[in-house]
C-alpha positions, -999 to 999 in steps of 0.1 A, spaced: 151 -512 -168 179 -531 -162 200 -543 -191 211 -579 -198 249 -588 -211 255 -618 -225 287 -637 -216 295 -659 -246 325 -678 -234 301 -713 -235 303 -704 -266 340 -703 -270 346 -731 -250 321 -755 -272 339 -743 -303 374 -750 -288 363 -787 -279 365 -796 -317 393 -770 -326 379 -755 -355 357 -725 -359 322 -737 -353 300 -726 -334 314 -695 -347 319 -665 -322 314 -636 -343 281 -646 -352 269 -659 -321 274 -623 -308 255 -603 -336 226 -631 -330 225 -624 -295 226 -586 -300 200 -593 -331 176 -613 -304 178 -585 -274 210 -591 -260 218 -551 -252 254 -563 -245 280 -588 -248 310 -600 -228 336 -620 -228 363 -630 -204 393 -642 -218 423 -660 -195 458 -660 -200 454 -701 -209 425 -690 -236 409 -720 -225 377 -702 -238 381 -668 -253 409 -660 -273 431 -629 -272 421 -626 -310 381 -632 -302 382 -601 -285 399 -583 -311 373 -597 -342 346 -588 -315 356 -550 -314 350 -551 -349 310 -562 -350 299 -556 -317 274 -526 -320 255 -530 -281 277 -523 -253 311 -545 -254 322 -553 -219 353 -570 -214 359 -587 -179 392 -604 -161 421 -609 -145 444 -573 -152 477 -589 -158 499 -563 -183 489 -588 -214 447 -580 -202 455 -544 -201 468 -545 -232 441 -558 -249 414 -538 -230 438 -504 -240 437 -517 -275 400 -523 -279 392 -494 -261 350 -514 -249 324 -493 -235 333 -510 -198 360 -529 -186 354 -552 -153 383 -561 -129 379 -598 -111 404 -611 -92 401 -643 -107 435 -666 -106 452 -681 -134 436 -720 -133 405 -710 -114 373 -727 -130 352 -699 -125 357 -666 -108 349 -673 -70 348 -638 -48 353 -602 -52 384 -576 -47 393 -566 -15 394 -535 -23 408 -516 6 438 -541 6 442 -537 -31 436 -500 -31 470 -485 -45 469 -516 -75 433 -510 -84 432 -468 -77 463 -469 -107 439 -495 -130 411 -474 -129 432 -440 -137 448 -462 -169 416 -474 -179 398 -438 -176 424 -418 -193 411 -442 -224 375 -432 -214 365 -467 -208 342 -473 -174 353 -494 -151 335 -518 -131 348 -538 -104 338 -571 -90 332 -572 -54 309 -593 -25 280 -581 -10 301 -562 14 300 -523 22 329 -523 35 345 -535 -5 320 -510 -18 333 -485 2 366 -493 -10 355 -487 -48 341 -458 -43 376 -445 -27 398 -458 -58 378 -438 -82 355 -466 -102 328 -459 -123 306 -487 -110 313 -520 -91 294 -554 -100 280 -578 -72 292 -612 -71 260 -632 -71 265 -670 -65 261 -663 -27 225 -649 -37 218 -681 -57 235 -709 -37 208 -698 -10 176 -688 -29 158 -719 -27 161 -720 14 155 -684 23 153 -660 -6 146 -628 14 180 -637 35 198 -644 7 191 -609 -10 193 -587 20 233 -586 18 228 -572 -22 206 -547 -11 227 -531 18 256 -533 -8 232 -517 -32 218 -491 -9 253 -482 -2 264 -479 -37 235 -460 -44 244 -433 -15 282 -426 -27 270 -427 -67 284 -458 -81 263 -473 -108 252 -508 -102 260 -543 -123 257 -578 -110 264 -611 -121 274 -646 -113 246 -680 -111 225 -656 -121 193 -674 -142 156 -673 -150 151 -690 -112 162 -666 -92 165 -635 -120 134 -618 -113 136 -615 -74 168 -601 -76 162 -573 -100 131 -567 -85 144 -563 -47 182 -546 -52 181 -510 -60 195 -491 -88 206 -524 -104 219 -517 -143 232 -544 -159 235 -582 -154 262 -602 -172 244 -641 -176 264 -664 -193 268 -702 -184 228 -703 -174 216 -686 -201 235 -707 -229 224 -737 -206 188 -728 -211 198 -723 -249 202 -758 -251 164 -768 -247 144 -735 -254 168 -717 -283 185 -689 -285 165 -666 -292 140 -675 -272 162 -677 -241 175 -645 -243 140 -628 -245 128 -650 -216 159 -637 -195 148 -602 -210 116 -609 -196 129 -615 -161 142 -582 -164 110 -558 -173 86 -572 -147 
């Protein structure tokens, strides 16, 4: 079955607005994890605009599913992720004032930067995912700089579910397939949500783990924590 992450940087960001420390982070987390989350993540930026450096580190201490830690590996990221030592890192080559992360790594261009990330990472024996399109070419390409597994950048899949679903899929499922054939584990994420969740577990092969943040905490808003997160669970086991 495929296991569900949740991002809780809405989180971070609605406690930020005010400045103080509420909702509180920490136990945000152990209520997710307490309601079937079966990880969390986070994705802090050098602005903290959201998570904080320090979030990560008070995390690490309480987080007993699996911590995944996703971004931008500038030397202050690595640091962090070398400190905390997660279960899985995920490299996205998201830029500094990006609102959202917005495509995957080219990774043939990027080989020699992301073959030495994946080696530092490693020799800590943290896995290492990273985010690329529905592209096996950029599969390909992770498989060649040694990565444990790579995660699919979704919104593609849900900007066009509505108008053709089974077109919108196929380019996961040759990325899948192919992922499949040179043993790379399998995560996706990205627009991800209780819409267009099922379809998409159900039809890409060998998928592991979704990360779900902004529509799942959305949902939270008028169906409840708890509740949202076993829905999403749900999505996941049919």
């Amino acid at each position: 079955m495929t296991r569900l992450s949740v991002n809780i940087n809405k989180i971070a960001t609605l406690r930020n607005a005010r400045g103080s420390d509420n909702p509180n982070l920490v136990k945000v987390a152990l209520d997710c994890e307490r309601f079937g989350a079966q990880g969390i993540t986070v994705h802090p930026r050098p602005d903290e605009r959201h998570i904080r450096y320090q979030d990560v580190l008070d995390l690490a201490e309480v987080v007993t599913t699996e911590f995944n830690i996703e971004g931008n590996p500038d030397d202050r990221f690595i640091e962090l992720v070398k400190r905390v030592k997660p279960a899985q890192v995920t490299l996205v080559p998201d830029a500094p004032d990006a609102i959202t992360s917005n495509a995957g790594w080219d990774t043939i261009r990027h080989a020699d930067h992301l073959r030495h990330l994946v080696d530092t990472f490693k020799a800590d024996g943290i896995r290492v995912s990273i985010f690329v399109d529905a592209d096996e070419r950029m599969v390909e390409g992770a498989k060649a700089v040694g990565t444990d597994r790579i995660e699919l950048y979704t919104e593609p899949y849900a900007t066009q579910y509505f108008d053709d679903r089974a077109a919108a899929v196929a380019p996961f499922v040759k990325a899948a397939q192919r992922a499949q054939q040179l043993g790379l584990g399998l995560n996706a994420g990205h627009d991800l949500s209780l819409d267009n969740l099922r379809y998409f577990a159900e039809q890409v092969p060998g998928l592991l783990e979704v990360s779900i943040g902004h529509a799942l905490i959305s949902d939270a808003l008028y169906l409840g924590l708890e509740n949202t997160i076993q829905l999403y669970r749900r999505e996941l086991s049919n």
